[in-house]
Structures are given as structure tokens and as C-alpha cells.
PDB file of N, CA, C and O in Angstrom:
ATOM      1  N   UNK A   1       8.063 -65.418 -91.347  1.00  0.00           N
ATOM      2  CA  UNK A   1       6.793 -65.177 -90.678  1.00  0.00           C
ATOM      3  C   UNK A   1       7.007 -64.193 -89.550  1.00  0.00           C
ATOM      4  O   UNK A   1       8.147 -64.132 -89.092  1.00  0.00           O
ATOM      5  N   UNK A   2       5.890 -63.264 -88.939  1.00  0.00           N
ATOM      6  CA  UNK A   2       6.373 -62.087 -88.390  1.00  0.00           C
ATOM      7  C   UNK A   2       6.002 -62.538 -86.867  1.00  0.00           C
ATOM      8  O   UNK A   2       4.978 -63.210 -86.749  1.00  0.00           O
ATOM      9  N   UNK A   3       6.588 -62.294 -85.941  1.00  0.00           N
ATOM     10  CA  UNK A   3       6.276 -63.150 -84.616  1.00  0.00           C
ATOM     11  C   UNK A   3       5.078 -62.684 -84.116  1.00  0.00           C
ATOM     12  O   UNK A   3       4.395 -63.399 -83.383  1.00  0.00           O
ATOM     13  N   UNK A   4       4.715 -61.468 -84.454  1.00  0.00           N
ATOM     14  CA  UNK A   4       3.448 -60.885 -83.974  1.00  0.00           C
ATOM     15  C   UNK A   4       2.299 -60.929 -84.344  1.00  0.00           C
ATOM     16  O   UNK A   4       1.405 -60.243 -83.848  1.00  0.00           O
ATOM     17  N   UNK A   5       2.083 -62.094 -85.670  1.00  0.00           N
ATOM     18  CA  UNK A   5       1.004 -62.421 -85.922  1.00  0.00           C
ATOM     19  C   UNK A   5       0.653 -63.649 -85.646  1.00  0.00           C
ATOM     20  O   UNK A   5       1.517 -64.526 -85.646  1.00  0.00           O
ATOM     21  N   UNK A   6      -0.698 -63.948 -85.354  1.00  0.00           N
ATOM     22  CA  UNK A   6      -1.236 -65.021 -84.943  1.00  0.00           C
ATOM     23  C   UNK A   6      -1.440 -65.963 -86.357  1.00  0.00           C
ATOM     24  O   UNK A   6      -2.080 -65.481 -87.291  1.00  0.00           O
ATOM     25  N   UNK A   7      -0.765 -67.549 -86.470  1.00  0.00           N
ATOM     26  CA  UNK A   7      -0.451 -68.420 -87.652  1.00  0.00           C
ATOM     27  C   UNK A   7      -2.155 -68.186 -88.691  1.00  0.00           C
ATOM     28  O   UNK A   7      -2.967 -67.305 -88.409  1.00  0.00           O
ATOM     29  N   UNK A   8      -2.305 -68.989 -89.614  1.00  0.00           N
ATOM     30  CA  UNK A   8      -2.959 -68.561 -90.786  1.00  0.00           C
ATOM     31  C   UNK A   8      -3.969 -69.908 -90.121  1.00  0.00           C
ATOM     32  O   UNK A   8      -3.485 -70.872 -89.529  1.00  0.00           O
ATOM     33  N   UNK A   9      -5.201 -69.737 -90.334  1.00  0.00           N
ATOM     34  CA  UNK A   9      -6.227 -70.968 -90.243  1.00  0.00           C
ATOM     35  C   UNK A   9      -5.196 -71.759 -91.500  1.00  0.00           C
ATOM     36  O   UNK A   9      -4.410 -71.460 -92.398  1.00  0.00           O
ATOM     37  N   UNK A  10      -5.881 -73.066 -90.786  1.00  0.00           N
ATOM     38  CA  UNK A  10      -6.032 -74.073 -92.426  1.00  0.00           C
ATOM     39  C   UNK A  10      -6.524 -73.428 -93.566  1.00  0.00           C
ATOM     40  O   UNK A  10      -6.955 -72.277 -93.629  1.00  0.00           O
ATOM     41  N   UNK A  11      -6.426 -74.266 -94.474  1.00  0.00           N
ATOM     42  CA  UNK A  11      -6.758 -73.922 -95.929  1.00  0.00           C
ATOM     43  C   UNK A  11      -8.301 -74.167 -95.904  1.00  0.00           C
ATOM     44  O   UNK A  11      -9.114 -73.415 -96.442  1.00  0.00           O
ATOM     45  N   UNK A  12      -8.601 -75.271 -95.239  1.00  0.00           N
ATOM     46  CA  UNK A  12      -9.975 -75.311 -95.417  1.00  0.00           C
ATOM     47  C   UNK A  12     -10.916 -74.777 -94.687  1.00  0.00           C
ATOM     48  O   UNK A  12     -12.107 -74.677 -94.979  1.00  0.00           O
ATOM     49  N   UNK A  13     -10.276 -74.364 -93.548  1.00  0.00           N
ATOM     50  CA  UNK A  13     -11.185 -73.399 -92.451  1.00  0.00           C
ATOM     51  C   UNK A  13     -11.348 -71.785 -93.887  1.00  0.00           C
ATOM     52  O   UNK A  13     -12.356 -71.254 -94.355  1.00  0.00           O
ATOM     53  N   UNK A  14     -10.245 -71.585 -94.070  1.00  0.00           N
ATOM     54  CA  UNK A  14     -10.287 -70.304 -95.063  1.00  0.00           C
ATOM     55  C   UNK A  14     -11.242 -70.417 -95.880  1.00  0.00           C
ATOM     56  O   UNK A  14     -12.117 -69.556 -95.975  1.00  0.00           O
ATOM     57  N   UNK A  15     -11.214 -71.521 -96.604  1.00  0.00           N
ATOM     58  CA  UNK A  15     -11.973 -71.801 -97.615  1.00  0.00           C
ATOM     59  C   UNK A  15     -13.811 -71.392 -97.541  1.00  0.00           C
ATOM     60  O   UNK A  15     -14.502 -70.650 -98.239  1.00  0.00           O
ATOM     61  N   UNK A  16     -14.165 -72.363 -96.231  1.00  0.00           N
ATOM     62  CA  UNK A  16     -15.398 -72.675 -95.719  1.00  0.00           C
ATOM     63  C   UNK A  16     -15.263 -70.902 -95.408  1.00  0.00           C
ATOM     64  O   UNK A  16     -15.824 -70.288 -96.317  1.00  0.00           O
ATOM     65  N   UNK A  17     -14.928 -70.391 -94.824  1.00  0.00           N
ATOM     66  CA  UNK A  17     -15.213 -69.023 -94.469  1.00  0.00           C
ATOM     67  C   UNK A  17     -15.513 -68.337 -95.536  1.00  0.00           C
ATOM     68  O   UNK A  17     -16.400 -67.490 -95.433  1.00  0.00           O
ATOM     69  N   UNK A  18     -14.828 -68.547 -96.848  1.00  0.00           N
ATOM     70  CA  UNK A  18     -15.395 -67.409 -98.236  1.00  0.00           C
ATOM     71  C   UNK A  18     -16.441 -67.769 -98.534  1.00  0.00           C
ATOM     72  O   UNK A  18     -17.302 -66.919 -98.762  1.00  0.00           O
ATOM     73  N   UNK A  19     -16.778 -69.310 -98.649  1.00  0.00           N
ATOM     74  CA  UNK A  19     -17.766 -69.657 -98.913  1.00  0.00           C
ATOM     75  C   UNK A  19     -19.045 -69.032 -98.658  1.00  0.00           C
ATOM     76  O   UNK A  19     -19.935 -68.548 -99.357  1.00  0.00           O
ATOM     77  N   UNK A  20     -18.812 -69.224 -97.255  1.00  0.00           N
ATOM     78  CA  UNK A  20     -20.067 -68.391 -95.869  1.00  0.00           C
ATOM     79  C   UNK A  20     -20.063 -67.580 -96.560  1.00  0.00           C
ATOM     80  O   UNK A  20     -21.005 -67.589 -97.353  1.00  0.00           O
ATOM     81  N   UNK A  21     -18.932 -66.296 -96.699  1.00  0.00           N
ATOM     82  CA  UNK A  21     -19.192 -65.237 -97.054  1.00  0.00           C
ATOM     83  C   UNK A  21     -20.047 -64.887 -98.361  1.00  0.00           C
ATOM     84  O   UNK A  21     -20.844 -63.963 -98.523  1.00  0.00           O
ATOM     85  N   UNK A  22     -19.743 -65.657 -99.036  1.00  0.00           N
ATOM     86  CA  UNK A  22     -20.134 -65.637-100.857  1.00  0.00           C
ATOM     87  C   UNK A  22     -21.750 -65.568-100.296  1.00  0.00           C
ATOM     88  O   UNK A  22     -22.386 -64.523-100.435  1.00  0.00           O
ATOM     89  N   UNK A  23     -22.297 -66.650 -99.715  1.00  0.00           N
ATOM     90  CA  UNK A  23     -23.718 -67.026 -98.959  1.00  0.00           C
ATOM     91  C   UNK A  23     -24.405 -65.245 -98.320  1.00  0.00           C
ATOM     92  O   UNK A  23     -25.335 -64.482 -98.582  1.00  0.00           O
ATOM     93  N   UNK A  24     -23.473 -65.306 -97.576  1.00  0.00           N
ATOM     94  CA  UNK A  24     -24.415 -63.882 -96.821  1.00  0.00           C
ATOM     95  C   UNK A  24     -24.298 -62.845 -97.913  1.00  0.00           C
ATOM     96  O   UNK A  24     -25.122 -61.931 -97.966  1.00  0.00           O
ATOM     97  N   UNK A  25     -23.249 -62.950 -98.844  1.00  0.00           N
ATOM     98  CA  UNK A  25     -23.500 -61.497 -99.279  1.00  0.00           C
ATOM     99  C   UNK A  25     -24.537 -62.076-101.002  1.00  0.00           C
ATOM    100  O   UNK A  25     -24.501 -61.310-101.966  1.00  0.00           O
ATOM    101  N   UNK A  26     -25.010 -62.871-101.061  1.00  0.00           N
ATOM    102  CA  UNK A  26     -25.952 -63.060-102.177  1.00  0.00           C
ATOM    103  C   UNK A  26     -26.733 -63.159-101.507  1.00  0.00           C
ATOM    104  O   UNK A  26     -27.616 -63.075-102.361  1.00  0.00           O
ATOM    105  N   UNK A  27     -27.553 -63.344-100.124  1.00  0.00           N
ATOM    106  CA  UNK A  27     -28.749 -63.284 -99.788  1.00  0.00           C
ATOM    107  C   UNK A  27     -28.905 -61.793 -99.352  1.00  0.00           C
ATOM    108  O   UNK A  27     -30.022 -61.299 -99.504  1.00  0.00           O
ATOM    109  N   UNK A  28     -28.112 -61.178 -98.934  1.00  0.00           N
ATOM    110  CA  UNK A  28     -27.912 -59.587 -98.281  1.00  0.00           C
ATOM    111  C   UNK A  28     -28.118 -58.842-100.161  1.00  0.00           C
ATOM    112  O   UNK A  28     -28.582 -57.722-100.374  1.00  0.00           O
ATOM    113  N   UNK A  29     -27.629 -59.831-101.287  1.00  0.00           N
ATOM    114  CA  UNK A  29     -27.881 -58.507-102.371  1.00  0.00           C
ATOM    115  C   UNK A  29     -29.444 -58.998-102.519  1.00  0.00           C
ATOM    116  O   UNK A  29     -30.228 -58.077-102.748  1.00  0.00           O
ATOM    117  N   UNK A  30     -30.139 -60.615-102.400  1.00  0.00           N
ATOM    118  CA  UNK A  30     -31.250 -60.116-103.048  1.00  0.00           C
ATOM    119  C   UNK A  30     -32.574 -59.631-102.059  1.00  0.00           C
ATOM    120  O   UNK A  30     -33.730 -59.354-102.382  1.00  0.00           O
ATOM    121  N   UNK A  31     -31.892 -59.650-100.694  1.00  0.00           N
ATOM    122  CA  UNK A  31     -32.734 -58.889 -99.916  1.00  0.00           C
ATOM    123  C   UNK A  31     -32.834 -57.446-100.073  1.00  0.00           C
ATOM    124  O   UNK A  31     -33.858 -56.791 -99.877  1.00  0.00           O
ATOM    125  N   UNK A  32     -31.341 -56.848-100.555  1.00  0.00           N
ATOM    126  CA  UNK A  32     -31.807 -55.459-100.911  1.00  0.00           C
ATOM    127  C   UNK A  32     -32.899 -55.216-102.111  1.00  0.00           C
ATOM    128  O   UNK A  32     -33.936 -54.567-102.247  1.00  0.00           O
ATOM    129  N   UNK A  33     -31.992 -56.205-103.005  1.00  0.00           N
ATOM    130  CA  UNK A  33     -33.085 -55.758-104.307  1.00  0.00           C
ATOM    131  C   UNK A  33     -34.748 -55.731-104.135  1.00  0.00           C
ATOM    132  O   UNK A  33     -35.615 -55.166-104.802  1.00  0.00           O
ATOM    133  N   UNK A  34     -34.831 -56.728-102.755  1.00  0.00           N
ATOM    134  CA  UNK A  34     -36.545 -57.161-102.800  1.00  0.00           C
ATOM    135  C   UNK A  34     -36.786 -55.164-101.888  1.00  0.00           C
ATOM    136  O   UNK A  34     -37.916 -54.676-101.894  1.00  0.00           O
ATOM    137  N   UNK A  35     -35.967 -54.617-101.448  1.00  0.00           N
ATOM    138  CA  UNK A  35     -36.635 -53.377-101.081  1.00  0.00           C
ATOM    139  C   UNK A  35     -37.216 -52.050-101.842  1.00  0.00           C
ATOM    140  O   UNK A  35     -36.746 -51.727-102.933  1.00  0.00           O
ATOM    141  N   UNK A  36     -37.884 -51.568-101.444  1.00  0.00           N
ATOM    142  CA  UNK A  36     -38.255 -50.132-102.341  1.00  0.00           C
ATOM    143  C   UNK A  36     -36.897 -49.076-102.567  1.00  0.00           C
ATOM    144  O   UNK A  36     -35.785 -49.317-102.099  1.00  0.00           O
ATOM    145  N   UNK A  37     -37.144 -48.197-103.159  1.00  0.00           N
ATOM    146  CA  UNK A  37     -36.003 -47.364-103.088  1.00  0.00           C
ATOM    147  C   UNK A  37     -35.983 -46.044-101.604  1.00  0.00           C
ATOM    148  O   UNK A  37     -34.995 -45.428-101.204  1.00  0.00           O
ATOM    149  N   UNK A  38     -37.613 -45.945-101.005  1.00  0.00           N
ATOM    150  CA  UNK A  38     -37.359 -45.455 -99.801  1.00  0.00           C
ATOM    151  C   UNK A  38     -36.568 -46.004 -99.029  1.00  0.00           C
ATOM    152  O   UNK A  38     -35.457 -45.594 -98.693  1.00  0.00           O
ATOM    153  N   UNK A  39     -37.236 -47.193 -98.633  1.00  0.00           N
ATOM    154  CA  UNK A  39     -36.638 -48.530 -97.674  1.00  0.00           C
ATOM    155  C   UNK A  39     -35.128 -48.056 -97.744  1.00  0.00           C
ATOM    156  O   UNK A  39     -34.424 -47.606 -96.840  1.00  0.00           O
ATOM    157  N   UNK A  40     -34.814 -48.298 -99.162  1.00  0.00           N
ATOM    158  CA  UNK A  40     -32.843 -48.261 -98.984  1.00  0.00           C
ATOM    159  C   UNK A  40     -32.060 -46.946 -98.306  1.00  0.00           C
ATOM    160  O   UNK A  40     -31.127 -46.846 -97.510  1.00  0.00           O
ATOM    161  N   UNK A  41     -32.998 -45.879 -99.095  1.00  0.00           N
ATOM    162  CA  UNK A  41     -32.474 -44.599 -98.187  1.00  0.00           C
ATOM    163  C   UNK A  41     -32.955 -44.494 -96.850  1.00  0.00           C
ATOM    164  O   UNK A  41     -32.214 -43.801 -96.153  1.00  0.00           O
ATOM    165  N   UNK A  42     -34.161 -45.049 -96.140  1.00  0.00           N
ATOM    166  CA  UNK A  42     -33.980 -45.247 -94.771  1.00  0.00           C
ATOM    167  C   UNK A  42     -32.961 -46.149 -94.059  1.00  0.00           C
ATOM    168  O   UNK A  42     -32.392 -45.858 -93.007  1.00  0.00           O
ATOM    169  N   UNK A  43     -32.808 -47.228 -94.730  1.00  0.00           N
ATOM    170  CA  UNK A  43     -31.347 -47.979 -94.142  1.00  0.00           C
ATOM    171  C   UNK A  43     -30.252 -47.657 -94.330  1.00  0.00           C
ATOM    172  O   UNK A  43     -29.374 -48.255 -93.708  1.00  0.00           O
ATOM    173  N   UNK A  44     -29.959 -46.796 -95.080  1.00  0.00           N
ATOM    174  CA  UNK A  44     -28.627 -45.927 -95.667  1.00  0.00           C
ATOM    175  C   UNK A  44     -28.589 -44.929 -93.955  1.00  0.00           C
ATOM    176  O   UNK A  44     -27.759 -44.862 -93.048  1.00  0.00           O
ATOM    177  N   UNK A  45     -29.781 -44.372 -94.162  1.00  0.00           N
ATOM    178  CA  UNK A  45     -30.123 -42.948 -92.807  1.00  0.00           C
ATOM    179  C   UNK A  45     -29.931 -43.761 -91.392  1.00  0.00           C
ATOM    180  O   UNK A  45     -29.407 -43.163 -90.452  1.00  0.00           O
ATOM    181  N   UNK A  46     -30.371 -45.178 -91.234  1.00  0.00           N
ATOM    182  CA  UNK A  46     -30.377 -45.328 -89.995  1.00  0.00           C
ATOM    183  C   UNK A  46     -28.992 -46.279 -89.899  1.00  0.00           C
ATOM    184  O   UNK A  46     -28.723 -46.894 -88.867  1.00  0.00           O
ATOM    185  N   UNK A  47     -28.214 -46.319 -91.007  1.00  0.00           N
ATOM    186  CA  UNK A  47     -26.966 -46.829 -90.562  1.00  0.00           C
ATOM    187  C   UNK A  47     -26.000 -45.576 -90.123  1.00  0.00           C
ATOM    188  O   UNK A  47     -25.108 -45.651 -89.278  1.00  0.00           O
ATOM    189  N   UNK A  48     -26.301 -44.613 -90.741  1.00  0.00           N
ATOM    190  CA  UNK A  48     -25.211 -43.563 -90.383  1.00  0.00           C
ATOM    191  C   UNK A  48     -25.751 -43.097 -89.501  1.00  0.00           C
ATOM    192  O   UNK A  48     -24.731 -42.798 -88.880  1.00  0.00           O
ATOM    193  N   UNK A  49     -26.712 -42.684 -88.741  1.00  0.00           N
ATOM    194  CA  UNK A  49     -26.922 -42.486 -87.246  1.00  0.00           C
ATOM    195  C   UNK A  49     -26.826 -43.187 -86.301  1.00  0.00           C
ATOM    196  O   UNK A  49     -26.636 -42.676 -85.197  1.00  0.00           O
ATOM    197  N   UNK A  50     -26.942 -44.761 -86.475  1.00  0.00           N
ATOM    198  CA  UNK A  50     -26.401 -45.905 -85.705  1.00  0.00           C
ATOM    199  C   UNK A  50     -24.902 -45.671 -85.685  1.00  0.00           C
ATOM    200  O   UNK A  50     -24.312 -46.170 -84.727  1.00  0.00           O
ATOM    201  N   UNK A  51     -24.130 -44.953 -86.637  1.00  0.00           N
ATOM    202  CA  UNK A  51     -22.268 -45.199 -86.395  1.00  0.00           C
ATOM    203  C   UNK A  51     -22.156 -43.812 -85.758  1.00  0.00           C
ATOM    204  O   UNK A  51     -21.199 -43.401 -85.101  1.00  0.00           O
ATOM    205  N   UNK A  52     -23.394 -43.088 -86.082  1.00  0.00           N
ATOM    206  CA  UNK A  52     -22.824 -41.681 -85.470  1.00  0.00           C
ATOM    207  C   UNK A  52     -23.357 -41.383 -83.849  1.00  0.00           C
ATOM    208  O   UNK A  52     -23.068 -40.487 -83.057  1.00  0.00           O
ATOM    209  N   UNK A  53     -24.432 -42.777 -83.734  1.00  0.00           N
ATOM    210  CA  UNK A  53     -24.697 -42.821 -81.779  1.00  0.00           C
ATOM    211  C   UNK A  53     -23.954 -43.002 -80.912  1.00  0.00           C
ATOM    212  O   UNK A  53     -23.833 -42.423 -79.832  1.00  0.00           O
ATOM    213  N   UNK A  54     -22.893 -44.631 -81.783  1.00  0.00           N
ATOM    214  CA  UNK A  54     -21.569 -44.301 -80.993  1.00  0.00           C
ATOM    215  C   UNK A  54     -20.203 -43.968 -80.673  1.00  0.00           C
ATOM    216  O   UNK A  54     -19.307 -44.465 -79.992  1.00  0.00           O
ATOM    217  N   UNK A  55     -20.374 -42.849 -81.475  1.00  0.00           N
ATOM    218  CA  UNK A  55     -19.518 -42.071 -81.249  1.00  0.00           C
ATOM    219  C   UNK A  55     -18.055 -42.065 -82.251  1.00  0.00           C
ATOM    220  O   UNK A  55     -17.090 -41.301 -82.256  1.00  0.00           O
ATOM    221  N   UNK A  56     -18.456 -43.534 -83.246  1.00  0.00           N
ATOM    222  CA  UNK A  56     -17.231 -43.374 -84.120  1.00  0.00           C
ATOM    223  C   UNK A  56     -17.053 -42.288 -85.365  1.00  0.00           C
ATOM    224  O   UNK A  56     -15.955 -42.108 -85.892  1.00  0.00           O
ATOM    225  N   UNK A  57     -18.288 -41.564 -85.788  1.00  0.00           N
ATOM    226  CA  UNK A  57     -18.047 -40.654 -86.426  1.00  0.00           C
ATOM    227  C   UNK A  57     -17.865 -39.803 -85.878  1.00  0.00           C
ATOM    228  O   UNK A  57     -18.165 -39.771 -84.684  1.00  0.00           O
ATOM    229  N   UNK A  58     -17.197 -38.556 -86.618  1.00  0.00           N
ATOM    230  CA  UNK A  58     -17.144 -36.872 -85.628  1.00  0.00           C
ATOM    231  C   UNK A  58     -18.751 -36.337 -85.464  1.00  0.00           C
ATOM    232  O   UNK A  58     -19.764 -36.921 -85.851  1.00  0.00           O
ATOM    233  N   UNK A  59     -18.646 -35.047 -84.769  1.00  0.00           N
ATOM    234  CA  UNK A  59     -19.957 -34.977 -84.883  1.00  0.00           C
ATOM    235  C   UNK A  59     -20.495 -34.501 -86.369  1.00  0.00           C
ATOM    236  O   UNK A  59     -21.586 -34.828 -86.837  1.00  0.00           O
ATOM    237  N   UNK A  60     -19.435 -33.594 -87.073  1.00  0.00           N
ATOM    238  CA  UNK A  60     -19.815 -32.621 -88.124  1.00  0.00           C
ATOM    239  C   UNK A  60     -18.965 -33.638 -89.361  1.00  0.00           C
ATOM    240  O   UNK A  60     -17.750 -33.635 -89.560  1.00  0.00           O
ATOM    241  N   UNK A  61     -20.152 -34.591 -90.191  1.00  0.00           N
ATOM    242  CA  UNK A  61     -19.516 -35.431 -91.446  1.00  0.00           C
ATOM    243  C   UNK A  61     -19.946 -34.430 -92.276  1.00  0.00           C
ATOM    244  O   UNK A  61     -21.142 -34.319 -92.004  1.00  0.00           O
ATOM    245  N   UNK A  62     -19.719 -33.775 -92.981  1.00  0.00           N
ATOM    246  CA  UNK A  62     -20.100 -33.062 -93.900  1.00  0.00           C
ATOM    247  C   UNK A  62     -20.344 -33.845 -95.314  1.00  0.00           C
ATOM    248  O   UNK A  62     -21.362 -34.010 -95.987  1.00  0.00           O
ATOM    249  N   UNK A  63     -18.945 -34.272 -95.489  1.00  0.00           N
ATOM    250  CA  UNK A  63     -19.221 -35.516 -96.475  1.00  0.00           C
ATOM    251  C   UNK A  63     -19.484 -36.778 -96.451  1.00  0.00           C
ATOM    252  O   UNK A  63     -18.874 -37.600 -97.134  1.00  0.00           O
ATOM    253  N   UNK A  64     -20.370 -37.038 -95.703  1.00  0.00           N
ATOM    254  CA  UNK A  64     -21.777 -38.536 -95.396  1.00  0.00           C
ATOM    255  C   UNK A  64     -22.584 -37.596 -95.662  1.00  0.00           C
ATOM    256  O   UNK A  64     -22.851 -37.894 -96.826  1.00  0.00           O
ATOM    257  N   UNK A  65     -23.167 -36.688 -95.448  1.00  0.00           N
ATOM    258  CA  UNK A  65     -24.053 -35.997 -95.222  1.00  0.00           C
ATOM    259  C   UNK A  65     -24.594 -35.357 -97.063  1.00  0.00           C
ATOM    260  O   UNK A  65     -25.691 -35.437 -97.615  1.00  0.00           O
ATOM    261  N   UNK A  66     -23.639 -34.926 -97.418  1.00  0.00           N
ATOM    262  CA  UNK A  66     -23.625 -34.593 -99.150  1.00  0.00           C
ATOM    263  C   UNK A  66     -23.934 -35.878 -99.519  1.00  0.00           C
ATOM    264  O   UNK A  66     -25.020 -36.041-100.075  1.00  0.00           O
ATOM    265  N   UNK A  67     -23.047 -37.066 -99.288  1.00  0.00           N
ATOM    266  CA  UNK A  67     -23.529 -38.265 -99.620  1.00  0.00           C
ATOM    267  C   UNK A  67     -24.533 -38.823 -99.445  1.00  0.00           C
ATOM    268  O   UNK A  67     -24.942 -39.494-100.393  1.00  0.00           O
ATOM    269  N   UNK A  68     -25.225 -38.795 -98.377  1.00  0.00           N
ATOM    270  CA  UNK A  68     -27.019 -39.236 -98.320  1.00  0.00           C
ATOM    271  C   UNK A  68     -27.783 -38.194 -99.137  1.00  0.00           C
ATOM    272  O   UNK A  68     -28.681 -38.593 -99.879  1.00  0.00           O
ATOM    273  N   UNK A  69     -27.439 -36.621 -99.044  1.00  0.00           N
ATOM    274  CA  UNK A  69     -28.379 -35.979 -99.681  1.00  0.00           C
ATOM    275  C   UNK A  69     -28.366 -36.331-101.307  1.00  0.00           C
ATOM    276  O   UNK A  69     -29.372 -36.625-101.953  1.00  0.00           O
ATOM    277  N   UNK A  70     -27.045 -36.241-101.819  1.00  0.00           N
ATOM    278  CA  UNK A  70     -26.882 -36.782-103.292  1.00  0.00           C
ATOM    279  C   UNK A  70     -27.528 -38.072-103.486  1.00  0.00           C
ATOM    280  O   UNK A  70     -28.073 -38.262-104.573  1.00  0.00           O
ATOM    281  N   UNK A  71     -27.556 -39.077-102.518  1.00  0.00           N
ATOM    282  CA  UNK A  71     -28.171 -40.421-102.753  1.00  0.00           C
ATOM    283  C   UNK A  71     -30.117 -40.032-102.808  1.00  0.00           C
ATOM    284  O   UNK A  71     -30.969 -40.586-103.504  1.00  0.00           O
ATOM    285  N   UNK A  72     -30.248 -39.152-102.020  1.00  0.00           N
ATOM    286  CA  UNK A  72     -31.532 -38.470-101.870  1.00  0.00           C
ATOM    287  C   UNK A  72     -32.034 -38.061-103.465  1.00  0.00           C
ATOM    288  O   UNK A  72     -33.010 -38.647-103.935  1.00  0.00           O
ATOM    289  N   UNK A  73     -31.491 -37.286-104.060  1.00  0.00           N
ATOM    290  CA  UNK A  73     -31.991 -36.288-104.795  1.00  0.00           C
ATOM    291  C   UNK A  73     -31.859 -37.343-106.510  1.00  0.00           C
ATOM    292  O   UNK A  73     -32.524 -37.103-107.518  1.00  0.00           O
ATOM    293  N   UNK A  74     -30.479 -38.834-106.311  1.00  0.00           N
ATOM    294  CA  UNK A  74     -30.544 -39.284-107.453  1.00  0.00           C
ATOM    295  C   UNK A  74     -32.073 -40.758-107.166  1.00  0.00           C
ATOM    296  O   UNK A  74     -32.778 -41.315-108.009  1.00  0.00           O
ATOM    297  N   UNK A  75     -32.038 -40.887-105.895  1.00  0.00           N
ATOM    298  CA  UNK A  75     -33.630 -41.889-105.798  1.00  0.00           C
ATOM    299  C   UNK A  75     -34.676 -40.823-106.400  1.00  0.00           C
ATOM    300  O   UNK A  75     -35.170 -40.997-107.515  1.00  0.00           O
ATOM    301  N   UNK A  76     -34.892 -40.039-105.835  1.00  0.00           N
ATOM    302  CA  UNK A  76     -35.752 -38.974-106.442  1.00  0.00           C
ATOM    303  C   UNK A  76     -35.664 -39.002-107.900  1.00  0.00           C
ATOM    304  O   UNK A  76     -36.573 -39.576-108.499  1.00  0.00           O
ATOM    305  N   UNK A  77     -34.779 -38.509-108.516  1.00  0.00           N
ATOM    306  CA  UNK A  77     -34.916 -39.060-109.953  1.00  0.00           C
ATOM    307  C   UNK A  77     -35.260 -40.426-110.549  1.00  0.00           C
ATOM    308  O   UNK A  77     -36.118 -40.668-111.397  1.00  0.00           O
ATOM    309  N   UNK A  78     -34.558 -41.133-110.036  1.00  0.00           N
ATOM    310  CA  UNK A  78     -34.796 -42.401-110.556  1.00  0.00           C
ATOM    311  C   UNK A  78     -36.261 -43.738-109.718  1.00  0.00           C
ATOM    312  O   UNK A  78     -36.578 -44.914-109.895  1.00  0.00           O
ATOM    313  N   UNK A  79     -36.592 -42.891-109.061  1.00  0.00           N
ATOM    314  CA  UNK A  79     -37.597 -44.107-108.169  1.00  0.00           C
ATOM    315  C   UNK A  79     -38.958 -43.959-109.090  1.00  0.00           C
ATOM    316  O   UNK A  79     -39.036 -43.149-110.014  1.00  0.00           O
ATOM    317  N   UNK A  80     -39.758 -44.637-108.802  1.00  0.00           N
ATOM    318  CA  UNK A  80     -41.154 -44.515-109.189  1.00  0.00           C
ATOM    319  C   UNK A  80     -41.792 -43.109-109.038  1.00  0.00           C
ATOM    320  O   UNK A  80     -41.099 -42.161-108.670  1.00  0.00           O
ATOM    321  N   UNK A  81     -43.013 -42.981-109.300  1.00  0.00           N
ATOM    322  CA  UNK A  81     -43.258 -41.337-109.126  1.00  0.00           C
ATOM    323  C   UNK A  81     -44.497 -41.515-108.048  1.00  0.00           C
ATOM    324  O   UNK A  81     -45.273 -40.572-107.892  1.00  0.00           O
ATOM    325  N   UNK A  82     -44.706 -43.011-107.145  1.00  0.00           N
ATOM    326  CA  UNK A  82     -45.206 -42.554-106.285  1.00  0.00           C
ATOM    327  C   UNK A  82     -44.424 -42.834-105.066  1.00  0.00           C
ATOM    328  O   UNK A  82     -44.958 -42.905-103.960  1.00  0.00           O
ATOM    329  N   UNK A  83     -43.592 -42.940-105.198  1.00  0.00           N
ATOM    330  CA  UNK A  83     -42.793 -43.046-103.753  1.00  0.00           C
ATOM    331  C   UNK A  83     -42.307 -41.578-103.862  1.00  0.00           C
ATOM    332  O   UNK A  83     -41.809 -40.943-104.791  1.00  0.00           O
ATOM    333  N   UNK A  84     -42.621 -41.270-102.614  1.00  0.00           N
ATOM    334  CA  UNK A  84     -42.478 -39.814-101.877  1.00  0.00           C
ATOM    335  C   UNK A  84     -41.267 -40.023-100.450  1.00  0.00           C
ATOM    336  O   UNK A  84     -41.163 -40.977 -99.679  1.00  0.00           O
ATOM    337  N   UNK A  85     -40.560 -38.871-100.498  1.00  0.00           N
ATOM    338  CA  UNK A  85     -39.965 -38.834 -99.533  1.00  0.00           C
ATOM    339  C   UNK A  85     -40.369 -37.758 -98.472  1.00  0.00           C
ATOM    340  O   UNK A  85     -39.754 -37.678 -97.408  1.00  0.00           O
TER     341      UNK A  85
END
């Protein structure tokens, strides 16, 4: 064991923790699903300006930036034809 790490929870503290986890991330998928496909690309947009307010991104992502627009242009294809961006 390495002296610089802090010992392992119990087994069952671990346990109860995936659990939780399993929980938030099936209510987090069917809350996405209940959104439109704008909705998602606005929460996509206001998460990467929320990481880029403070300061952990550079200023110039070039590639987030291809990446929202590509996420842009494949909702556009694939969304309904009255959702407008």
C-alpha cells in the first residue's frame, strides 16, 4: 500500500456510492431525453461558457468550438423541422 494514499472506504460505503451513482445518472439520462433537441444544444453552449468563465479553458478552444458547431449542424439535420435555431 502506498503511504501517500488515503486507506480505501469500506466495501459497503463503495458499494452504496455506485449505487447513488447508477441513481443520478438514470434520472440525469431520462431528464435529458424528456428535452428538445434545442434545449440540449443550449446546455451543451451554456456548459462550455460556464468552464470557459472560469477560466479553466484557454481562451481560443478551437476544438470545443468545431465540436458545438458539428453538434449544431448534425441537430439541424436530425431535429424536427420546426425547431429553429
Amino acid at each position: 500500500m502506498d503511504a501517500t494514499r488515503p486507506p480505501m472506504p469500506p466495501a459497503e460505503a463503495i458499494r452504496r456510492w455506485r449505487d447513488g451513482l447508477r441513481e443520478v445518472e438514470a434520472l440525469t439520462r431520462a431528464e435529458r431525453l424528456q428535452m428538445t433537441y434545442e434545449e440540449r444544444l443550449r446546455a451543451i453552449q451554456q456548459l462550455y461558457s460556464f468552464w470557459k468563465s472560469l477560466g479553466l479553458l484557454p481562451e481560443s478552444r478551437p476544438l470545443c468550438e468545431r465540436w458545438i458547431e458539428a453538434k449544431r449542424r448534425w441537430l439541424e439535420k436530425h431535429a424536427p423541422l420546426e425547431t429553429t435555431f
